[in-house]
LOMINU-788005 format. One record per residue (C-alpha): residue number from 1; z, x, y. Coordinates in Angstrom, 2 decimals, always signed. Example, Ala and Ser with C-alpha at 12.3 -4.5 7.8 and 13.67 -1.06 7.14 Angstrom:
BEGIN
<atom i="1" c3="+7.80" c1="+12.30" c2="-4.50"/>
<atom i="2" c3="+7.14" c1="+13.67" c2="-1.06"/>
***
This chain:
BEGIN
<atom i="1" c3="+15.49" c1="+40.80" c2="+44.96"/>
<atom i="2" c3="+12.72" c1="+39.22" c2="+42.76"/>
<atom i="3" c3="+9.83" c1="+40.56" c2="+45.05"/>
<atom i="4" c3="+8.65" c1="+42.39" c2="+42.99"/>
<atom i="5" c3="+7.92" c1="+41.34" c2="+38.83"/>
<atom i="6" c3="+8.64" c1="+44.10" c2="+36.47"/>
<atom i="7" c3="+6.26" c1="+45.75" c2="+34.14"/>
<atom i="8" c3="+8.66" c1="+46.24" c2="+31.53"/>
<atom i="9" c3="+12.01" c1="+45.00" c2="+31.14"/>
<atom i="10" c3="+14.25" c1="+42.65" c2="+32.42"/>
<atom i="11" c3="+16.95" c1="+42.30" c2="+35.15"/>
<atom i="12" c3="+19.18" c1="+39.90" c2="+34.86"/>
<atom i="13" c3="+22.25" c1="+38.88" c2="+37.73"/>
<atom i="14" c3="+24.79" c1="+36.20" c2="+36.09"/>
<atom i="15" c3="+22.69" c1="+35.66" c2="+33.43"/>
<atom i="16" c3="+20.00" c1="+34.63" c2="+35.83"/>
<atom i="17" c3="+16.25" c1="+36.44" c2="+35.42"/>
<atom i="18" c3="+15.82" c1="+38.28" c2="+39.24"/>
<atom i="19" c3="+12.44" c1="+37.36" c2="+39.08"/>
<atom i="20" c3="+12.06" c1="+33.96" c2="+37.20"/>
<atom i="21" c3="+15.04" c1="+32.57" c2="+38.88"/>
<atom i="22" c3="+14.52" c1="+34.37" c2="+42.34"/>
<atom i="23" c3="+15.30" c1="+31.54" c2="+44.47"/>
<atom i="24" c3="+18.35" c1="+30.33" c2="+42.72"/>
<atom i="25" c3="+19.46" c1="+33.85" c2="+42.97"/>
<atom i="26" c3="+18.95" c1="+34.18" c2="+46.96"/>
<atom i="27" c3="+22.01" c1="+31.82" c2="+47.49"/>
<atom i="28" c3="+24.43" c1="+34.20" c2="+45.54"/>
<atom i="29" c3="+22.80" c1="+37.83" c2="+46.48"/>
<atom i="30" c3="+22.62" c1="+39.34" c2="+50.54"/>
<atom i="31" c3="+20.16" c1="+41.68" c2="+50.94"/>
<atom i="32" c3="+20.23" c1="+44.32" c2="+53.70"/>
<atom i="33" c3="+16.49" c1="+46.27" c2="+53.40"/>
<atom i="34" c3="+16.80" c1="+50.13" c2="+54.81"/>
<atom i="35" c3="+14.89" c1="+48.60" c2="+58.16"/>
<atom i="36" c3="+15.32" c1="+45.11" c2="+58.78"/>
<atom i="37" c3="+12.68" c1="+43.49" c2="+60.60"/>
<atom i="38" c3="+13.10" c1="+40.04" c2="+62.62"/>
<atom i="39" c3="+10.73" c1="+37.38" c2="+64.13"/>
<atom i="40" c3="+9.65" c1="+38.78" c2="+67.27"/>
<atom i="41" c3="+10.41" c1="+35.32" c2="+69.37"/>
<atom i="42" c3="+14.22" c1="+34.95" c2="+68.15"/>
<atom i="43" c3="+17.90" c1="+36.07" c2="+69.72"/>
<atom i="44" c3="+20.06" c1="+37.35" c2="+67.62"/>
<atom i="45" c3="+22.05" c1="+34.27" c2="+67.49"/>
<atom i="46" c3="+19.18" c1="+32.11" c2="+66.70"/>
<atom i="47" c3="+18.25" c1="+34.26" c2="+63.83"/>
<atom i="48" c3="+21.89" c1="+33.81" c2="+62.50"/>
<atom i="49" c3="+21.86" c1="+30.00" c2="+63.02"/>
<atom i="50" c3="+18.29" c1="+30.06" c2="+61.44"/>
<atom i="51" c3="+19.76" c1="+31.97" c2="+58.29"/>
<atom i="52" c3="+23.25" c1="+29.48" c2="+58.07"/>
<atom i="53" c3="+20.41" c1="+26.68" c2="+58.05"/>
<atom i="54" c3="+18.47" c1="+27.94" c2="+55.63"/>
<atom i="55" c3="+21.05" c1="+28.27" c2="+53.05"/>
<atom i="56" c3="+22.49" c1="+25.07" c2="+54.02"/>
<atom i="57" c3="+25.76" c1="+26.09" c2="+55.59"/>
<atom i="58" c3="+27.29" c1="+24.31" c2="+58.37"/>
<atom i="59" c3="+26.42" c1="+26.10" c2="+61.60"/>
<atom i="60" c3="+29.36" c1="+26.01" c2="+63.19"/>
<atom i="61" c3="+31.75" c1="+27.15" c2="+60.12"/>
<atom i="62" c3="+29.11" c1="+29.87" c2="+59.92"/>
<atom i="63" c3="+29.14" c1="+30.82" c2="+63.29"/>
<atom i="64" c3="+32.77" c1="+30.58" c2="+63.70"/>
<atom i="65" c3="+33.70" c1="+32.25" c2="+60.34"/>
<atom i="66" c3="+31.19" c1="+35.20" c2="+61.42"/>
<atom i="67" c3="+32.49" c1="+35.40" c2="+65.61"/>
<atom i="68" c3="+35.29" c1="+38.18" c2="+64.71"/>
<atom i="69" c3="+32.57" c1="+40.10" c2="+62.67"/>
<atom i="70" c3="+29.94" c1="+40.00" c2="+65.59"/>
<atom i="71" c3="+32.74" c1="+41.36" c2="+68.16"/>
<atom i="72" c3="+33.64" c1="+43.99" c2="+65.60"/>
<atom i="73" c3="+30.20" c1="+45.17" c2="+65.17"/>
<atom i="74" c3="+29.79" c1="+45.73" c2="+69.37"/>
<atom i="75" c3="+27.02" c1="+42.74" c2="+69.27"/>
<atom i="76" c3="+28.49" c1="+40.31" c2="+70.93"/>
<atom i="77" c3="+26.99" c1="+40.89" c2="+74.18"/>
<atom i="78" c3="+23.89" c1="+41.58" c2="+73.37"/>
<atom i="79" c3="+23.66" c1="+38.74" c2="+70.33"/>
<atom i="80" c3="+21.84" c1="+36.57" c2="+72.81"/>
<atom i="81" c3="+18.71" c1="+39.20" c2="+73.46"/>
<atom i="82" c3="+15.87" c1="+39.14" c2="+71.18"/>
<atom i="83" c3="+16.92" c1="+41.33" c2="+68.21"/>
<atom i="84" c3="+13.26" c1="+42.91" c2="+68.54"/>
<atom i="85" c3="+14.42" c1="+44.86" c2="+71.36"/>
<atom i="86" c3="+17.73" c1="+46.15" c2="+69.02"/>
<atom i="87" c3="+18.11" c1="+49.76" c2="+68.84"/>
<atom i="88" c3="+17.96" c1="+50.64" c2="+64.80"/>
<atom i="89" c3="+21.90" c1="+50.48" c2="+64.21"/>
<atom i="90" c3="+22.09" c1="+47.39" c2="+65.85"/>
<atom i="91" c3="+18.91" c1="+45.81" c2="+63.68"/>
<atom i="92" c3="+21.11" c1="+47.25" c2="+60.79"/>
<atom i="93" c3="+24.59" c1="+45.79" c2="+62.41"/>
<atom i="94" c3="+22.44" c1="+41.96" c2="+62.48"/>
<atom i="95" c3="+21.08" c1="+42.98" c2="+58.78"/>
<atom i="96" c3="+24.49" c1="+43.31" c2="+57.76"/>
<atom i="97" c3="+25.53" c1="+39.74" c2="+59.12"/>
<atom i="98" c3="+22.68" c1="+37.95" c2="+57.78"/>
<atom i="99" c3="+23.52" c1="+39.52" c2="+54.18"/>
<atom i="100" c3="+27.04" c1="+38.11" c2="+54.68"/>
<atom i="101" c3="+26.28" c1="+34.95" c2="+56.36"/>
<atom i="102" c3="+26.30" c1="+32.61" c2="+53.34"/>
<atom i="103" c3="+29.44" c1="+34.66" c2="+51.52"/>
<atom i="104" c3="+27.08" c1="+35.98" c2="+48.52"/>
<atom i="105" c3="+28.39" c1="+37.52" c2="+45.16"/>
<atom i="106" c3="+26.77" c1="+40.25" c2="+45.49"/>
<atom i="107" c3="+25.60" c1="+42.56" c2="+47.99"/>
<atom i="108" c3="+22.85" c1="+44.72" c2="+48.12"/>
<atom i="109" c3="+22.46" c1="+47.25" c2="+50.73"/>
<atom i="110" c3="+19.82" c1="+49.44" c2="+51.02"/>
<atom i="111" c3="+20.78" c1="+52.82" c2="+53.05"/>
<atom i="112" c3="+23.29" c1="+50.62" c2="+55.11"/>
<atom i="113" c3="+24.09" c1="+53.44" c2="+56.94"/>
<atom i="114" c3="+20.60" c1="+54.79" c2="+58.52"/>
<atom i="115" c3="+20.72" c1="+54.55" c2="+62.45"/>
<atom i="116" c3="+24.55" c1="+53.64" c2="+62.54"/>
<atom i="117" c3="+26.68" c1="+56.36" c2="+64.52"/>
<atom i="118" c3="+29.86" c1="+56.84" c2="+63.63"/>
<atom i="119" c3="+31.70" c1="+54.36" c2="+64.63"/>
<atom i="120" c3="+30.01" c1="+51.80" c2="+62.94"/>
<atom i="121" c3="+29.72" c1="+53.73" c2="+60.09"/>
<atom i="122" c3="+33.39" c1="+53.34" c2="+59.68"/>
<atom i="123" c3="+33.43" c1="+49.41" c2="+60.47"/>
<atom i="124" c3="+30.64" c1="+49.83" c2="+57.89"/>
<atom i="125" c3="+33.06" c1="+51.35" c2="+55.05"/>
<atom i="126" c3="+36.11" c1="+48.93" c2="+56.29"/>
<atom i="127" c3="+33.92" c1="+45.57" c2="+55.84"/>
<atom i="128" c3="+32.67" c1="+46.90" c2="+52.49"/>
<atom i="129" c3="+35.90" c1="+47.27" c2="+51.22"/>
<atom i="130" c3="+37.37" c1="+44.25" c2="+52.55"/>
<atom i="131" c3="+34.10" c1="+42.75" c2="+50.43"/>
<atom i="132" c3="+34.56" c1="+44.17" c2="+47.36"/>
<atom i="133" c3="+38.46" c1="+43.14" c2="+47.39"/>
<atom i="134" c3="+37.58" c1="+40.26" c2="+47.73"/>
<atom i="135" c3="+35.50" c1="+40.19" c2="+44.53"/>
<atom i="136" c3="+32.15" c1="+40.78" c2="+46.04"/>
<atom i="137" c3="+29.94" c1="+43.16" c2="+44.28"/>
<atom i="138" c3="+28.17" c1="+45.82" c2="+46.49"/>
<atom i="139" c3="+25.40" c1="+47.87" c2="+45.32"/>
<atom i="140" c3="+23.90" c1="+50.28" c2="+47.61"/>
<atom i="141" c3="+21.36" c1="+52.94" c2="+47.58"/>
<atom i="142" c3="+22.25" c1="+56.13" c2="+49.48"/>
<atom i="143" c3="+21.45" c1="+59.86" c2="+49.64"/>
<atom i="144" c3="+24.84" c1="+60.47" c2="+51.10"/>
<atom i="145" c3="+27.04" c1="+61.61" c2="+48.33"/>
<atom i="146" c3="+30.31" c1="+61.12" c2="+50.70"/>
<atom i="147" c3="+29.52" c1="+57.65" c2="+50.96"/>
<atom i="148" c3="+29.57" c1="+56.95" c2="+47.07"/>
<atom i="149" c3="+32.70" c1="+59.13" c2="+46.67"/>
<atom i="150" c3="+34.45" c1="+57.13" c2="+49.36"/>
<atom i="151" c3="+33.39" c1="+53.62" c2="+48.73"/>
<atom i="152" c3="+32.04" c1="+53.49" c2="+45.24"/>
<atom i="153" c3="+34.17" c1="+53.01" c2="+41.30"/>
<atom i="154" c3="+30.15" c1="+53.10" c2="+39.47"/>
<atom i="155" c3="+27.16" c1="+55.26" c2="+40.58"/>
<atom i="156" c3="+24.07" c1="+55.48" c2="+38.79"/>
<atom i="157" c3="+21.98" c1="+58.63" c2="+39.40"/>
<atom i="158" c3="+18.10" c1="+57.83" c2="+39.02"/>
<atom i="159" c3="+15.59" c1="+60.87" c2="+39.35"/>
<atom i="160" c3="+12.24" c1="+59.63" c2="+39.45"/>
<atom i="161" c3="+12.44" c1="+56.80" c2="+38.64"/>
<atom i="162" c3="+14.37" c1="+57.04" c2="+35.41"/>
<atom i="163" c3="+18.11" c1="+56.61" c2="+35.29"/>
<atom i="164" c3="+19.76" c1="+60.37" c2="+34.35"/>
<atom i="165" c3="+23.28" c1="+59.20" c2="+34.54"/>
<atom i="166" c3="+25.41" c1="+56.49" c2="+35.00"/>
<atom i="167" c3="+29.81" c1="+55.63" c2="+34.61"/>
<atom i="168" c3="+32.57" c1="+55.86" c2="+36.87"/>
<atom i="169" c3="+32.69" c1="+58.63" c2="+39.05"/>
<atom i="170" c3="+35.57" c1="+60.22" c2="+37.05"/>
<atom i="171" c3="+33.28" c1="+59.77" c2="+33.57"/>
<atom i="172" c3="+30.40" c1="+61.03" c2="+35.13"/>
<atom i="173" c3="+32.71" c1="+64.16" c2="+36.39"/>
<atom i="174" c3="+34.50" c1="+64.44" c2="+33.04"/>
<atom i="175" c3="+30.98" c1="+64.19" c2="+31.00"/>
<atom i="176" c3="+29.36" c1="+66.92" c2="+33.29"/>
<atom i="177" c3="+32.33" c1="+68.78" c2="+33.74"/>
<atom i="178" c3="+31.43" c1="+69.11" c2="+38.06"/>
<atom i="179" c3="+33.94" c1="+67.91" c2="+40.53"/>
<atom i="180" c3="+31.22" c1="+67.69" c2="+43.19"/>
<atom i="181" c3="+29.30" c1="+64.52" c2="+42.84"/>
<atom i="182" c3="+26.79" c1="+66.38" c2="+44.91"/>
<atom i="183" c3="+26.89" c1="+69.27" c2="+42.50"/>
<atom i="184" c3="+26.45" c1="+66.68" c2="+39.73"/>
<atom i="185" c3="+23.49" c1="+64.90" c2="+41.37"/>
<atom i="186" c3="+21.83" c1="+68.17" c2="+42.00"/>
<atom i="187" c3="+22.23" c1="+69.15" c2="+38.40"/>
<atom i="188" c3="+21.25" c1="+66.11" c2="+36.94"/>
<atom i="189" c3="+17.56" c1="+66.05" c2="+39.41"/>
<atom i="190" c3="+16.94" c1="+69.58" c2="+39.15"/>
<atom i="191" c3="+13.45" c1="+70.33" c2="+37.71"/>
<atom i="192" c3="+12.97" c1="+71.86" c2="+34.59"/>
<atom i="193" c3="+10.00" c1="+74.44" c2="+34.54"/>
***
């Protein structure tokens, strides 16, 4: 998200530098952190108009091309309280709006699922993979091996801090010869005495 500036290497998104060209990159990437924090003083809503503003989208396209999502997600009664007083999976259900707000390229979702029950889980996996059939890119990071079976083509496995594998799911099976992504992941982070 270009917060942070390497100390080695580079990351680039569409040719773009994520930290040199961090701002340019804002308008194409939505970012959903594991535990989204708002301004104290703001409504749901307001922080959604705030956010359409900021990326210079008409506020009423926004807020009408987002209206179906907010019902969807079970906030629309509760989109005019101060999103301070959210329960976690309804901070992540607003996190989730605000990453889509402006119709980014590419999504990045960090533990999207922490705090949701499992309901929204669901909604969760549907608007995902309405978003990547669409073209959108999603990368998330999750210790929930179900979740990357179900929703993911790619995973990349890193163990401290290194990557140890990455492919489709069906090269990364073939290669290491497990069926079990979770078997995989174990096998491929297990320390070696």
């Amino acid at each position: 998200m270009g917060i942070l500036k390497p100390t080695k290497g580079t990351l680039l998104v569409d040719d773009k530098d994520a930290f040199e060209d961090r701002v340019a990159l804002k308008r194409q990437i939505g970012y959903l952190p594991d535990e989204p924090i708002f301004y104290s003083y703001l409504s749901g809503r307001e922080l959604l108009e705030l956010s359409a503003g900021m990326h210079g989208i008409d506020l009423q396209d926004a807020m009408s091309r987002i209206a179906s999502l907010i019902s969807k997600l079970r906030l629309a009664e509760d989109i005019d309280n101060y999103a301070e007083d959210y329960s976690r999976g309804m901070k992540k259900k607003l996190g989730l709006l605000l990453a889509m707000l402006h119709q980014p390229k590419l999504l990045v979702l960090d533990e999207p699922t922490n705090g949701l029950d499992v309901e929204s889980t669901h909604l969760f996996y549907d608007m995902i993979s309405e978003c990547a059939s669409q073209g959108v890119t999603v990368l998330f990071s999750t210790h929930l091996m179900d979740h990357v079976t179900r929703l993911c083509s790619h995973a990349v496995i890193i163990n401290e801090g290194a990557v140890t594998a990455k492919g489709s799911l069906e090269e990364l099976r073939t290669r290491y010869q497990e069926n079990s992504l979770e078997e995989l992941f174990l096998k491929l982070t297990a320390r070696r005495s």
